[in-house]
PDB file of N, CA, C and O in Angstrom:
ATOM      1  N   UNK A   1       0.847  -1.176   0.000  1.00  0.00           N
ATOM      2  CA  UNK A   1       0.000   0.000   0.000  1.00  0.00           C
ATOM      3  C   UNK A   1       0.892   1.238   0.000  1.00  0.00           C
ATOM      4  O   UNK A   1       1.642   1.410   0.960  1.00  0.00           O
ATOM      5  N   UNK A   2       0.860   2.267  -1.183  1.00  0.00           N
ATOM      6  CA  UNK A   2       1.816   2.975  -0.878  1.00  0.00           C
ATOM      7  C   UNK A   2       1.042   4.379  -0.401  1.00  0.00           C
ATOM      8  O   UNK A   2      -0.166   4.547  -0.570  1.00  0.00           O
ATOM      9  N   UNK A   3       1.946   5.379   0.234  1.00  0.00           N
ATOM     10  CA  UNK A   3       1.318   6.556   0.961  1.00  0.00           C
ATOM     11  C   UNK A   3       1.515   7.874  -0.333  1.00  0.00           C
ATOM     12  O   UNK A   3       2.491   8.624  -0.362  1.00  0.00           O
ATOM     13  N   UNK A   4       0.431   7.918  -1.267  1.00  0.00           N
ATOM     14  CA  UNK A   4       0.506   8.483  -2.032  1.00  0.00           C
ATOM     15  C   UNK A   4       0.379  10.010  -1.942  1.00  0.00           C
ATOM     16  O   UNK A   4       0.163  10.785  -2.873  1.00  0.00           O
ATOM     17  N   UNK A   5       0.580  10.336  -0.445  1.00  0.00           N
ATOM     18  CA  UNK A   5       0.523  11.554   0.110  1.00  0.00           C
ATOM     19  C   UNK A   5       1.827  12.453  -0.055  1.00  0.00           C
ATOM     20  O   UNK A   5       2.029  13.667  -0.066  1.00  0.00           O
ATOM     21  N   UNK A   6       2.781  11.089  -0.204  1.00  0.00           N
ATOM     22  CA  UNK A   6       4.228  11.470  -0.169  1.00  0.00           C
ATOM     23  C   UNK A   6       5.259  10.727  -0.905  1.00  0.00           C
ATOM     24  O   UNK A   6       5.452   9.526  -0.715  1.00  0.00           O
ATOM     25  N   UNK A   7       5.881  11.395  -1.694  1.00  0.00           N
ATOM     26  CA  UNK A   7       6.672  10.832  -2.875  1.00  0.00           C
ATOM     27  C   UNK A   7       8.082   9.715  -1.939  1.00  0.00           C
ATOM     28  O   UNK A   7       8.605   9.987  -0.858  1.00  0.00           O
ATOM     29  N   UNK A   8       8.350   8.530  -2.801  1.00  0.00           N
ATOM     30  CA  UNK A   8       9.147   7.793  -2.225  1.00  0.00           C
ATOM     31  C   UNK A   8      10.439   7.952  -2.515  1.00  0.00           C
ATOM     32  O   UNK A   8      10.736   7.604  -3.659  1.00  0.00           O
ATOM     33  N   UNK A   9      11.381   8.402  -1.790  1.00  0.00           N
ATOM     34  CA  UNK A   9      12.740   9.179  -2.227  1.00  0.00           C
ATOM     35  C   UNK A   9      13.678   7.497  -2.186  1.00  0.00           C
ATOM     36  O   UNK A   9      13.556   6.744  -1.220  1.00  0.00           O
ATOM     37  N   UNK A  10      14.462   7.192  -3.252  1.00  0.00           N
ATOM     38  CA  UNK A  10      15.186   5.522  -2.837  1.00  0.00           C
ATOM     39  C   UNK A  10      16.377   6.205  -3.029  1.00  0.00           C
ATOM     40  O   UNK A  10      16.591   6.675  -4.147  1.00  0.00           O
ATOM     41  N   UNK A  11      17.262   6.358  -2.069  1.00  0.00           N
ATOM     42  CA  UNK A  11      18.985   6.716  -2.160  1.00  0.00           C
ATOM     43  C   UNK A  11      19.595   5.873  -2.787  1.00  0.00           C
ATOM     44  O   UNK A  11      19.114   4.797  -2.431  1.00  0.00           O
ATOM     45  N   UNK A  12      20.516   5.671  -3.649  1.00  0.00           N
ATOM     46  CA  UNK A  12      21.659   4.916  -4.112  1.00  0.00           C
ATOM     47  C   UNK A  12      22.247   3.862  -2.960  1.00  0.00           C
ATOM     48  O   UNK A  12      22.391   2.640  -2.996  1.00  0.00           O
ATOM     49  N   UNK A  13      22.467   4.638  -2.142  1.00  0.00           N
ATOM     50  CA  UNK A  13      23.534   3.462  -1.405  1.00  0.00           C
ATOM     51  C   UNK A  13      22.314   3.233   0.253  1.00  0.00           C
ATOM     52  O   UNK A  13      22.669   3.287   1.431  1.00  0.00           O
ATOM     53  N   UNK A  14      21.371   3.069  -0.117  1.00  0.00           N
ATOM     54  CA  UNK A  14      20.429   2.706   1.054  1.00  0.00           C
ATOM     55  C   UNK A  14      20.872   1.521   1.345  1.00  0.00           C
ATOM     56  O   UNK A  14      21.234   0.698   0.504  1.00  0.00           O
ATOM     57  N   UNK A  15      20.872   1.300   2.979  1.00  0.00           N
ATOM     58  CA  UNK A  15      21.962  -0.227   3.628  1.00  0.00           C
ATOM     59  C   UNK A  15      20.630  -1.586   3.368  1.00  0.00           C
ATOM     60  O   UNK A  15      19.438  -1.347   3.562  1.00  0.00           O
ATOM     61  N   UNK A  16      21.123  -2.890   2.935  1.00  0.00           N
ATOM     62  CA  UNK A  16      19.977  -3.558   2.817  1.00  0.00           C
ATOM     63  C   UNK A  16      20.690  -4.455   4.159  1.00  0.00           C
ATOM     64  O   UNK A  16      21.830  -4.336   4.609  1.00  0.00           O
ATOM     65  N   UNK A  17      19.592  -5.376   4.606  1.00  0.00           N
ATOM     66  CA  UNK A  17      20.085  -6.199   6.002  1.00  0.00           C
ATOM     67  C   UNK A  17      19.047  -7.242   5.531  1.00  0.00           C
ATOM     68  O   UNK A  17      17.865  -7.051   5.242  1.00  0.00           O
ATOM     69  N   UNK A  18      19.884  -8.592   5.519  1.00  0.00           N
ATOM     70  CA  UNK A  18      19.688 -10.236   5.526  1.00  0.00           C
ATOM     71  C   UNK A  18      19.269 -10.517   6.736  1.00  0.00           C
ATOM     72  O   UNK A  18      20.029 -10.408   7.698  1.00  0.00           O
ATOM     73  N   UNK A  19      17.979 -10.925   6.862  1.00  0.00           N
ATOM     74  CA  UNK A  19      17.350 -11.282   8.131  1.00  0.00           C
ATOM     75  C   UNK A  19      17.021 -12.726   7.495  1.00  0.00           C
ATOM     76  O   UNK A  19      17.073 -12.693   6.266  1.00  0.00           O
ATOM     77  N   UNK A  20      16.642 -14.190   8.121  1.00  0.00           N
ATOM     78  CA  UNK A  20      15.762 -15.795   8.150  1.00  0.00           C
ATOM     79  C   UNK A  20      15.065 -15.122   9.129  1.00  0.00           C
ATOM     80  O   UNK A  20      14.981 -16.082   9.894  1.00  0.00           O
ATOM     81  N   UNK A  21      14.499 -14.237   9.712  1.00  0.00           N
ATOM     82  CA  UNK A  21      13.007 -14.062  10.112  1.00  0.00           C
ATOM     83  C   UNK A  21      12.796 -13.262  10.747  1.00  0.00           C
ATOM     84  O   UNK A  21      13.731 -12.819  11.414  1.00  0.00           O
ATOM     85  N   UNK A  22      11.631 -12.732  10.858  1.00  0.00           N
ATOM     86  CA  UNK A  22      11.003 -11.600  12.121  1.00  0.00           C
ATOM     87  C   UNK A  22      10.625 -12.606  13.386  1.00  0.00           C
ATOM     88  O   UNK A  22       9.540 -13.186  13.425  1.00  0.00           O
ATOM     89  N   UNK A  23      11.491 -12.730  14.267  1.00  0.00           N
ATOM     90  CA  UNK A  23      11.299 -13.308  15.197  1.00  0.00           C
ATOM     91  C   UNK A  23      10.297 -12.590  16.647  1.00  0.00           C
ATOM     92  O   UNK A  23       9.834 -13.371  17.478  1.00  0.00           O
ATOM     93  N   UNK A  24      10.142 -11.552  16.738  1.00  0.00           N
ATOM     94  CA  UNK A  24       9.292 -11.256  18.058  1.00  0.00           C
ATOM     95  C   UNK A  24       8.426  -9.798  17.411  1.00  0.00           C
ATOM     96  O   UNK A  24       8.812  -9.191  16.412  1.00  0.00           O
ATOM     97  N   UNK A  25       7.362  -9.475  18.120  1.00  0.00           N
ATOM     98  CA  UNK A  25       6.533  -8.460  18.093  1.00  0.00           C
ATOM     99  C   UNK A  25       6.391  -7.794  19.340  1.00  0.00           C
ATOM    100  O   UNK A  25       6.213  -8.454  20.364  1.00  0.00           O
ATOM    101  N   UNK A  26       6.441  -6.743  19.355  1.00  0.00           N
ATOM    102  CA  UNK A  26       5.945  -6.343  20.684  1.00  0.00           C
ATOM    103  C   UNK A  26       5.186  -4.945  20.397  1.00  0.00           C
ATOM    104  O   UNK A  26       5.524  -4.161  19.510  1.00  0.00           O
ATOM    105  N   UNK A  27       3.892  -4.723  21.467  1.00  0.00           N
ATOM    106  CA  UNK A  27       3.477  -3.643  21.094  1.00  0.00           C
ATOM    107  C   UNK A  27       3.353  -2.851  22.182  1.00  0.00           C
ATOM    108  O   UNK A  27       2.969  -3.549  23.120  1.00  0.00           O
ATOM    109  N   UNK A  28       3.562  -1.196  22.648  1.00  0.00           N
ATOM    110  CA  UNK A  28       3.608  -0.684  23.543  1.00  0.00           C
ATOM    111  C   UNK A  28       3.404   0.766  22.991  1.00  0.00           C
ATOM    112  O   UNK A  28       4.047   1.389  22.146  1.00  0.00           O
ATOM    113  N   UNK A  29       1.954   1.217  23.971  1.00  0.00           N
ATOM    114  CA  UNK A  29       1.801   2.385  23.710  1.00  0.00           C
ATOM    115  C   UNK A  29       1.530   3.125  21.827  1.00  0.00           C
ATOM    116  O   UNK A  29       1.324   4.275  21.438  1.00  0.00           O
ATOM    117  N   UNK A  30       1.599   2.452  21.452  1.00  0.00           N
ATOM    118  CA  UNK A  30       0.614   2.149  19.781  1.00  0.00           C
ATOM    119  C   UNK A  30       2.054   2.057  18.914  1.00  0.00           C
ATOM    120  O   UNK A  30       2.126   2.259  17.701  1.00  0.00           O
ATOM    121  N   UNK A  31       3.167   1.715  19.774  1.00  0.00           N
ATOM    122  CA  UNK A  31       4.666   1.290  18.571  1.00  0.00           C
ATOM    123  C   UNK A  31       4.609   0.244  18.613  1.00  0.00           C
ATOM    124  O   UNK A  31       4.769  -0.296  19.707  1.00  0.00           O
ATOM    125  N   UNK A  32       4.324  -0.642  17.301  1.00  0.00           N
ATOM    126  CA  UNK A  32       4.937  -1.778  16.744  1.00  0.00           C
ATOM    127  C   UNK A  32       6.369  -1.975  16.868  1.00  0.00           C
ATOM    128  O   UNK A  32       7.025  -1.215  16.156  1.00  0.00           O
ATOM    129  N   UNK A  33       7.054  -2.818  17.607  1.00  0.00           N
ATOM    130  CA  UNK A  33       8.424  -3.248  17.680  1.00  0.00           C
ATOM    131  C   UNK A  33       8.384  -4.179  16.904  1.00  0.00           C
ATOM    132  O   UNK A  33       7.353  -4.785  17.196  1.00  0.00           O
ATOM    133  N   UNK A  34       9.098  -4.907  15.707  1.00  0.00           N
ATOM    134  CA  UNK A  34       9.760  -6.449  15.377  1.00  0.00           C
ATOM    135  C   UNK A  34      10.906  -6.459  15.375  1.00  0.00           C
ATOM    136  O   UNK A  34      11.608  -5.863  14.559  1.00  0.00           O
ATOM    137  N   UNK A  35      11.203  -6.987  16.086  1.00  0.00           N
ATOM    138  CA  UNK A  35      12.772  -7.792  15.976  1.00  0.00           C
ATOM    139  C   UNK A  35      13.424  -8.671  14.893  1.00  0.00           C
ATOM    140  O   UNK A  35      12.881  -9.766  15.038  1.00  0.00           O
ATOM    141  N   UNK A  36      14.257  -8.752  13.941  1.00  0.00           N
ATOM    142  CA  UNK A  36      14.808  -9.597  13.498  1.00  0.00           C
ATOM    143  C   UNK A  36      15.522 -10.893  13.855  1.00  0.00           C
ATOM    144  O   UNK A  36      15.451 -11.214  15.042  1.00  0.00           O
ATOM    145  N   UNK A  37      16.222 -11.721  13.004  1.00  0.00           N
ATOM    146  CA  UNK A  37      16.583 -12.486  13.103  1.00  0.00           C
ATOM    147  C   UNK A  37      17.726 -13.201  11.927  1.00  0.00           C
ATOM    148  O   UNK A  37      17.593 -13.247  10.704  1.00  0.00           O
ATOM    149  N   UNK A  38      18.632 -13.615  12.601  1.00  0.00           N
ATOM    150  CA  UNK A  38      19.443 -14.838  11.485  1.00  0.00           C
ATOM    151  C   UNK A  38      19.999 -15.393  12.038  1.00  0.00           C
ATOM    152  O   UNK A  38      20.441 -14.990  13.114  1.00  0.00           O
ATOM    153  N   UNK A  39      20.300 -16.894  11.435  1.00  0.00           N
ATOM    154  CA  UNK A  39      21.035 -17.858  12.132  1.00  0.00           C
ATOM    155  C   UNK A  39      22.216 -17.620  11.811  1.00  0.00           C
ATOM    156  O   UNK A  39      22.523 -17.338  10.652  1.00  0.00           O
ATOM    157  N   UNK A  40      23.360 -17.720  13.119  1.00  0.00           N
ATOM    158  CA  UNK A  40      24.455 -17.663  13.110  1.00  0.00           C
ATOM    159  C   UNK A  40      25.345 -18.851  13.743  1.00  0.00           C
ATOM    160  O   UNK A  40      24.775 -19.859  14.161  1.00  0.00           O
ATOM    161  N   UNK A  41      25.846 -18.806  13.767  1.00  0.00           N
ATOM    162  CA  UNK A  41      27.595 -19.964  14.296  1.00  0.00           C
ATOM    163  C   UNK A  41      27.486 -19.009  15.774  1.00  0.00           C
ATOM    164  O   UNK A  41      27.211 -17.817  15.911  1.00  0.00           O
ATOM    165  N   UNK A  42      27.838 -20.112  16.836  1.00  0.00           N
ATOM    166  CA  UNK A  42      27.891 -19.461  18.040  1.00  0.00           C
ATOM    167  C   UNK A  42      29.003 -19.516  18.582  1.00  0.00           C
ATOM    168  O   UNK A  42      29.700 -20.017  17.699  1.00  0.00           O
ATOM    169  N   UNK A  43      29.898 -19.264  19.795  1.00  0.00           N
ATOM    170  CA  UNK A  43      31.403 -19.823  20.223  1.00  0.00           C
ATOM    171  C   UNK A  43      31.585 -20.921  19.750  1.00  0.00           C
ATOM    172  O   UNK A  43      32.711 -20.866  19.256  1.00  0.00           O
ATOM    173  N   UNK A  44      30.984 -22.349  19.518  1.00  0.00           N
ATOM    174  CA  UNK A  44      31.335 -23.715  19.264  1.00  0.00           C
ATOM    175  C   UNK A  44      31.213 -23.563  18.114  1.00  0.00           C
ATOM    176  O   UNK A  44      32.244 -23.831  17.498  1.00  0.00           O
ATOM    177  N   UNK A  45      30.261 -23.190  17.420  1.00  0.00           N
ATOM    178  CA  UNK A  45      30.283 -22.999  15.918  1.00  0.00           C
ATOM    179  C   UNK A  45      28.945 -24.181  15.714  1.00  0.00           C
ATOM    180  O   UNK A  45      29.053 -25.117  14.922  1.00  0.00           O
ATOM    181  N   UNK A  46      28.096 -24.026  16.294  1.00  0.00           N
ATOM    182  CA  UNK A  46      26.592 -23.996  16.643  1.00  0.00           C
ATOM    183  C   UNK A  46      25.801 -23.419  15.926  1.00  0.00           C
ATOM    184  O   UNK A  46      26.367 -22.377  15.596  1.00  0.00           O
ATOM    185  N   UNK A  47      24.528 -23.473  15.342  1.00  0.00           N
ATOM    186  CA  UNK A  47      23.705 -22.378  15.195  1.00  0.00           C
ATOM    187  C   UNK A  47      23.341 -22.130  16.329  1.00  0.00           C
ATOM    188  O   UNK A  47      23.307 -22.886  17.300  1.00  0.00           O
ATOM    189  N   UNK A  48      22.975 -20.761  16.222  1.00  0.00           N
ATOM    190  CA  UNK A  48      22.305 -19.795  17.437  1.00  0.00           C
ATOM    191  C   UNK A  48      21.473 -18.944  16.453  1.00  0.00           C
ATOM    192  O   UNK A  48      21.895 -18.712  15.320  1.00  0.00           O
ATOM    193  N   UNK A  49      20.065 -18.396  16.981  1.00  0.00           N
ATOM    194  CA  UNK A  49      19.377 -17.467  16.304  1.00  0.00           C
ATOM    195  C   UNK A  49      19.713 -16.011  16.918  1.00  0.00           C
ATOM    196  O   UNK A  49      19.875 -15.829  18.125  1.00  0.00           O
ATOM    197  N   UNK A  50      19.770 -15.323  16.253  1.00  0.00           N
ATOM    198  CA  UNK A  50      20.596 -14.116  16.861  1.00  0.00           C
ATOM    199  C   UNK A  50      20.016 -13.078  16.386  1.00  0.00           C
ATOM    200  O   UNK A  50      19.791 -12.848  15.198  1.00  0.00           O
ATOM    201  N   UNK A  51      19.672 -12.201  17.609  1.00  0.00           N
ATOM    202  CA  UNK A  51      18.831 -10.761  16.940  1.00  0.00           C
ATOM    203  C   UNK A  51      19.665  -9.726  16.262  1.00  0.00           C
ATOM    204  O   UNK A  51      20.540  -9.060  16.817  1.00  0.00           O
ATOM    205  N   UNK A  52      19.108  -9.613  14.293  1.00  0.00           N
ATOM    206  CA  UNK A  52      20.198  -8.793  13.854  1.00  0.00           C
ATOM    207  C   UNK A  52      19.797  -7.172  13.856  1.00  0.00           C
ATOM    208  O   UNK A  52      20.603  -6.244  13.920  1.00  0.00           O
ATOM    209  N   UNK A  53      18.136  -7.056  13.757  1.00  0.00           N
ATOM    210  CA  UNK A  53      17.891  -5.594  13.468  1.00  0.00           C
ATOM    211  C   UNK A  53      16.001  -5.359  14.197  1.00  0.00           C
ATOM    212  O   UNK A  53      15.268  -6.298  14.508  1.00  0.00           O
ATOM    213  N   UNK A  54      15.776  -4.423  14.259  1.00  0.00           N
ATOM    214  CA  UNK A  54      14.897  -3.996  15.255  1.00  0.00           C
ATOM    215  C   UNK A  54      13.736  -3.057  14.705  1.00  0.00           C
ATOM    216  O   UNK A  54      14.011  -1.902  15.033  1.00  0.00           O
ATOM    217  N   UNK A  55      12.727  -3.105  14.103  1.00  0.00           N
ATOM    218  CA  UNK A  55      12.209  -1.728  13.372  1.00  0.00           C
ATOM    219  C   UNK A  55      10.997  -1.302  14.176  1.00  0.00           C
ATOM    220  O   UNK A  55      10.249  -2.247  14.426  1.00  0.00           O
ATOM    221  N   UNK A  56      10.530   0.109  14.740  1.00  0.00           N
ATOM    222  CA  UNK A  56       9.267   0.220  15.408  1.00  0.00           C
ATOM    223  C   UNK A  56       8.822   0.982  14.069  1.00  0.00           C
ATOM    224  O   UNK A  56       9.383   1.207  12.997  1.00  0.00           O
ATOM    225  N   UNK A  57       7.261   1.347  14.736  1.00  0.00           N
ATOM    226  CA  UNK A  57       6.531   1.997  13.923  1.00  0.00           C
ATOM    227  C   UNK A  57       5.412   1.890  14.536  1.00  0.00           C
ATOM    228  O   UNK A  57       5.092   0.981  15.303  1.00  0.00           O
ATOM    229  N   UNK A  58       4.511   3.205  14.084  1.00  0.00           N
ATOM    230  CA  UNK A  58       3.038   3.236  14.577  1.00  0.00           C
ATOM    231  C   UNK A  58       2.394   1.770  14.170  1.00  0.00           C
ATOM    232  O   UNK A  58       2.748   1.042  13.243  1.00  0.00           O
ATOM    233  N   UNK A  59       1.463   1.576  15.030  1.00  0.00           N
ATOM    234  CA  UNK A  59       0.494   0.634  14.775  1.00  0.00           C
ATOM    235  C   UNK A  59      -0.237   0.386  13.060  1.00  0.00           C
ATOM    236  O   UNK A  59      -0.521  -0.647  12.454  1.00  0.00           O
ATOM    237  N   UNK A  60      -0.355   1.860  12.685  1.00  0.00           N
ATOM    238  CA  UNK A  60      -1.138   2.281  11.680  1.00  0.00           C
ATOM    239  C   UNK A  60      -0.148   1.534  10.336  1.00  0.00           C
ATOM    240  O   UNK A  60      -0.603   0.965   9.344  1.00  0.00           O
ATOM    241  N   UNK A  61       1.414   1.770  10.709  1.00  0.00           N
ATOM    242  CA  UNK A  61       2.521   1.838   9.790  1.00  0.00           C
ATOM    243  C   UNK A  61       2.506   0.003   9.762  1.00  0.00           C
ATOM    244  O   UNK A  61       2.495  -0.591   8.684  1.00  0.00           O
ATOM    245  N   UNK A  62       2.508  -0.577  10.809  1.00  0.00           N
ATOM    246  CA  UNK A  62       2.645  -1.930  11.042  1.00  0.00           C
ATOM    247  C   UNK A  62       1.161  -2.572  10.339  1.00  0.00           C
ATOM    248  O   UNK A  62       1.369  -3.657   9.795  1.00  0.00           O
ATOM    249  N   UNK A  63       0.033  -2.201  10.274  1.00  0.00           N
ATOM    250  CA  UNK A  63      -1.012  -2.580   9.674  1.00  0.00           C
ATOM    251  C   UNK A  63      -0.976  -2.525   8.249  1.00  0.00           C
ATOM    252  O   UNK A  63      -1.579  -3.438   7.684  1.00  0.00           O
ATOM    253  N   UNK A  64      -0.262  -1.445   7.341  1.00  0.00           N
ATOM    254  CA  UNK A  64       0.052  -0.862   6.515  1.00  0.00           C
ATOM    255  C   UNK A  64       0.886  -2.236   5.847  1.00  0.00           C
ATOM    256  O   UNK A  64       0.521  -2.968   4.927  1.00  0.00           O
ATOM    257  N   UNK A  65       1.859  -2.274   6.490  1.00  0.00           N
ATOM    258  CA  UNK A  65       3.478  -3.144   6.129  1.00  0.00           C
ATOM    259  C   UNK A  65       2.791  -4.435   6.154  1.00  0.00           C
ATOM    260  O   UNK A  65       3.100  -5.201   5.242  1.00  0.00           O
ATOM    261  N   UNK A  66       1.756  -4.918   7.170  1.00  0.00           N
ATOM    262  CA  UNK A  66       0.976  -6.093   6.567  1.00  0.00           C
ATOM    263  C   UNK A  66       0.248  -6.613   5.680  1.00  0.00           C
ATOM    264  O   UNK A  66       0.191  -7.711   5.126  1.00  0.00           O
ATOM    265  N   UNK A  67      -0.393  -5.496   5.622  1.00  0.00           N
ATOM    266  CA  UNK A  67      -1.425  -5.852   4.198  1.00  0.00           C
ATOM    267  C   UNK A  67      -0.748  -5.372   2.797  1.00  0.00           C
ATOM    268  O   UNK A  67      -1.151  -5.676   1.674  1.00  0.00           O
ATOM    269  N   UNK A  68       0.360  -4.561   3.114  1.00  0.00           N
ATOM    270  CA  UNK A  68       0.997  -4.657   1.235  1.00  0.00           C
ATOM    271  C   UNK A  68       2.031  -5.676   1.053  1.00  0.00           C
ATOM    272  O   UNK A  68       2.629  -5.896  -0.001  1.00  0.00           O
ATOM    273  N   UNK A  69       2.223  -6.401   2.399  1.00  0.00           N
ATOM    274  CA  UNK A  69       3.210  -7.699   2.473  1.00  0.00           C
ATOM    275  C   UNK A  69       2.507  -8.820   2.126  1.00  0.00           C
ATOM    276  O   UNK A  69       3.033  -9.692   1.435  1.00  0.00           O
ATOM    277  N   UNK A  70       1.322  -8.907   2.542  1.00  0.00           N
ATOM    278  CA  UNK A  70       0.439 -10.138   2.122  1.00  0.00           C
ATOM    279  C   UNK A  70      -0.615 -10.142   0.688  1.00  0.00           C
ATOM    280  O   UNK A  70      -1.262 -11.097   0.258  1.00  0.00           O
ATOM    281  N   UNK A  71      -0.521  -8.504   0.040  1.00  0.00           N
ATOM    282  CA  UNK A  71      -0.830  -8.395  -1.183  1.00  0.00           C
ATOM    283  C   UNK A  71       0.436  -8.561  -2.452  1.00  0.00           C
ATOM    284  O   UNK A  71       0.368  -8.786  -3.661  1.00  0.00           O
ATOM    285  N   UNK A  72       1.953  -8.249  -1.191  1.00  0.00           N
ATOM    286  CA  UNK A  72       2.694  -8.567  -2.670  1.00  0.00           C
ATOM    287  C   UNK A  72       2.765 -10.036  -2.175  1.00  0.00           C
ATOM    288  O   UNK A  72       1.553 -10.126  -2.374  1.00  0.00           O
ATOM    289  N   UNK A  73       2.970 -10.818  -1.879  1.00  0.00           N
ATOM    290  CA  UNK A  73       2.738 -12.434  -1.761  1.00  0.00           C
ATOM    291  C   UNK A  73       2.108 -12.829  -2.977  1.00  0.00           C
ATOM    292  O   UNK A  73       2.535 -13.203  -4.069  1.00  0.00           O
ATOM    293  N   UNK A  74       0.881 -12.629  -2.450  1.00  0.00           N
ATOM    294  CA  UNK A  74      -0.397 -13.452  -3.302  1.00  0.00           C
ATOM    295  C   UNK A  74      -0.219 -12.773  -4.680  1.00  0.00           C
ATOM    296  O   UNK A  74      -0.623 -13.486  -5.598  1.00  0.00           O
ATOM    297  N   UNK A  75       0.266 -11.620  -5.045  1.00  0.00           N
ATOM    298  CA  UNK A  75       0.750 -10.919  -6.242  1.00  0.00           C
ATOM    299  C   UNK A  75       1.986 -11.841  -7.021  1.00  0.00           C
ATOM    300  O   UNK A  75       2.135 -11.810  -8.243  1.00  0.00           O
ATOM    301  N   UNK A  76       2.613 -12.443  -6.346  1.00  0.00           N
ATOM    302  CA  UNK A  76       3.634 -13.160  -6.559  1.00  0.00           C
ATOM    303  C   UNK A  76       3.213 -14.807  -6.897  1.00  0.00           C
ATOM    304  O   UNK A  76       3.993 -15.525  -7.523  1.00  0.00           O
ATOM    305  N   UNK A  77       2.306 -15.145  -6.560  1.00  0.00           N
ATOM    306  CA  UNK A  77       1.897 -16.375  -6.747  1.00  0.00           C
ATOM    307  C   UNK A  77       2.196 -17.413  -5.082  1.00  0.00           C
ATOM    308  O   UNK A  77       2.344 -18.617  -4.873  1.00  0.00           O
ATOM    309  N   UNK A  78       2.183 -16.666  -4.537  1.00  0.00           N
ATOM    310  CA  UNK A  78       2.566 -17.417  -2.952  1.00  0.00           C
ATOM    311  C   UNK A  78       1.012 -17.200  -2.083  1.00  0.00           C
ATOM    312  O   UNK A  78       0.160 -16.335  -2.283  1.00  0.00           O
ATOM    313  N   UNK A  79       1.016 -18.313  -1.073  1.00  0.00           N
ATOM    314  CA  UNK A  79       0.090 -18.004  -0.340  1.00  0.00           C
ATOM    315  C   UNK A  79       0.104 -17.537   0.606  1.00  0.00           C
ATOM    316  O   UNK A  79       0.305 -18.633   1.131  1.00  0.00           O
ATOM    317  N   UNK A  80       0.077 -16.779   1.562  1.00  0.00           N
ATOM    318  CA  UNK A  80       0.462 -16.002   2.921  1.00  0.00           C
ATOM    319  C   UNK A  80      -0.111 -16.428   3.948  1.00  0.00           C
ATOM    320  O   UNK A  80      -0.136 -15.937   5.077  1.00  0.00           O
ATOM    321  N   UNK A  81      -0.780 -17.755   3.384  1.00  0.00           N
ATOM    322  CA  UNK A  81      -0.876 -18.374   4.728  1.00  0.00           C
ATOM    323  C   UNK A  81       0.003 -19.514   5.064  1.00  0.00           C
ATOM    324  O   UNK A  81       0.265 -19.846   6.220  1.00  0.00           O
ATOM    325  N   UNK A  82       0.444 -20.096   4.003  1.00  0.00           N
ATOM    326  CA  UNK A  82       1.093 -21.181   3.934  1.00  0.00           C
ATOM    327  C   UNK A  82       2.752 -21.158   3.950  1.00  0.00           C
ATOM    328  O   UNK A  82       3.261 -20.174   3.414  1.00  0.00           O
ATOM    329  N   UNK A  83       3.423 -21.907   4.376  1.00  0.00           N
ATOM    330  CA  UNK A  83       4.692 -21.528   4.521  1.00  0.00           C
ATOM    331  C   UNK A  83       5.121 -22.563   2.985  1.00  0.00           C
ATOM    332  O   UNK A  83       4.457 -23.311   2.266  1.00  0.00           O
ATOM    333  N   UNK A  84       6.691 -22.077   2.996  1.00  0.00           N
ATOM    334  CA  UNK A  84       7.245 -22.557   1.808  1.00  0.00           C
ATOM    335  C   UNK A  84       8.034 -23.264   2.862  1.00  0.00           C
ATOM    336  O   UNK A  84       8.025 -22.849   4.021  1.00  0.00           O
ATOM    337  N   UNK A  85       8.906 -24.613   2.398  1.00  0.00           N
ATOM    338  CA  UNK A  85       9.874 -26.075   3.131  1.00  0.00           C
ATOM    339  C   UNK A  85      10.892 -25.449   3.459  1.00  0.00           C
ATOM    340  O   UNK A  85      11.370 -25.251   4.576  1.00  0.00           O
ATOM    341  N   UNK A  86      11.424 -24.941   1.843  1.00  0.00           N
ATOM    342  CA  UNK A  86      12.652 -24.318   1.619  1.00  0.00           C
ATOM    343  C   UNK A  86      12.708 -23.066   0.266  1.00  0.00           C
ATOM    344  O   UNK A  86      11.845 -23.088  -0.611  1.00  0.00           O
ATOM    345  N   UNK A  87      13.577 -22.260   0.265  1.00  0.00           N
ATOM    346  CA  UNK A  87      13.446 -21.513  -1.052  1.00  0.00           C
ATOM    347  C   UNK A  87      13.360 -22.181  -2.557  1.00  0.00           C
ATOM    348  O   UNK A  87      14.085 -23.114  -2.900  1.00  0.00           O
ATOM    349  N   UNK A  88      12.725 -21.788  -3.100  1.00  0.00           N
ATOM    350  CA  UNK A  88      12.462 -22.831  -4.202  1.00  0.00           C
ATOM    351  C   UNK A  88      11.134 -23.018  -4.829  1.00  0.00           C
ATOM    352  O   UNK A  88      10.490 -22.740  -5.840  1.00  0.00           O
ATOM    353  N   UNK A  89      11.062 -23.673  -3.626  1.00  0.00           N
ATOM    354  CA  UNK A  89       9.885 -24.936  -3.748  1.00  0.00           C
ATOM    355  C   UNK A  89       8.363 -24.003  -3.048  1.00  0.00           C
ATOM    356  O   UNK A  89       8.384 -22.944  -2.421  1.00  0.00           O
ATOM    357  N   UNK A  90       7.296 -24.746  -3.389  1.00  0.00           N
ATOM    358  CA  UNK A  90       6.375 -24.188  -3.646  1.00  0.00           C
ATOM    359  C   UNK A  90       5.468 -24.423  -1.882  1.00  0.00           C
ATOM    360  O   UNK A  90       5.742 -25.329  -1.095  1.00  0.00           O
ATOM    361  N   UNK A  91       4.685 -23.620  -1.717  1.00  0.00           N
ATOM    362  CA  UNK A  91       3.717 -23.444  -0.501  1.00  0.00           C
ATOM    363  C   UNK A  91       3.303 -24.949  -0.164  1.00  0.00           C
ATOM    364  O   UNK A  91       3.612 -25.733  -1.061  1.00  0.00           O
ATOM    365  N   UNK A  92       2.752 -25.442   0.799  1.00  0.00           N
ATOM    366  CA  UNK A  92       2.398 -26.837   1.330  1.00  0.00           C
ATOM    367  C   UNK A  92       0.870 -26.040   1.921  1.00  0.00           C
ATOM    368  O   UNK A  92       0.023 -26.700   2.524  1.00  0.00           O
TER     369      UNK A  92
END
């Protein structure tokens, strides 16, 4: 859903960050918190899931980021309810 109130400025060197998942939500006082996630190697050389990045936002912004996340899905040919095994391969 875009906010056609306000033009979308994309910088050249905007930082991108590799997350395997949004691991936690939290909501307080109408900010959406999610936490990231990726698996990493731990002292032993283990996976460990490890929090990499953090984004808040109004409630409004987090409702927003859901429904144009689950319209580009199904835009894509994926189902948003269904998970995929592995990359690749198709919804179960």
């Amino acid at each position: 859903m875009a906010d056609e109130q306000h033009p979308l400025n994309l910088p050249p060197h905007l930082p991108e960050i590799f997350v395997d998942e949004a691991a936690q939500f939290f909501l307080l006082n109408g900010v959406l918190r999610i936490t990231f996630a990726s698996v990493r190697p731990d002292e032993k050389g283990g996976p460990v899931r490890t929090a990499t990045a953090r984004i808040a936002m109004p409630v409004r912004g987090g409702q927003k980021f859901a429904i144009g996340l689950w319209d580009f899905l199904k835009k894509q040919g994926l189902d948003p309810a269904k998970l995929v095994t592995s990359p690749g391969q198709s919804p179960q």
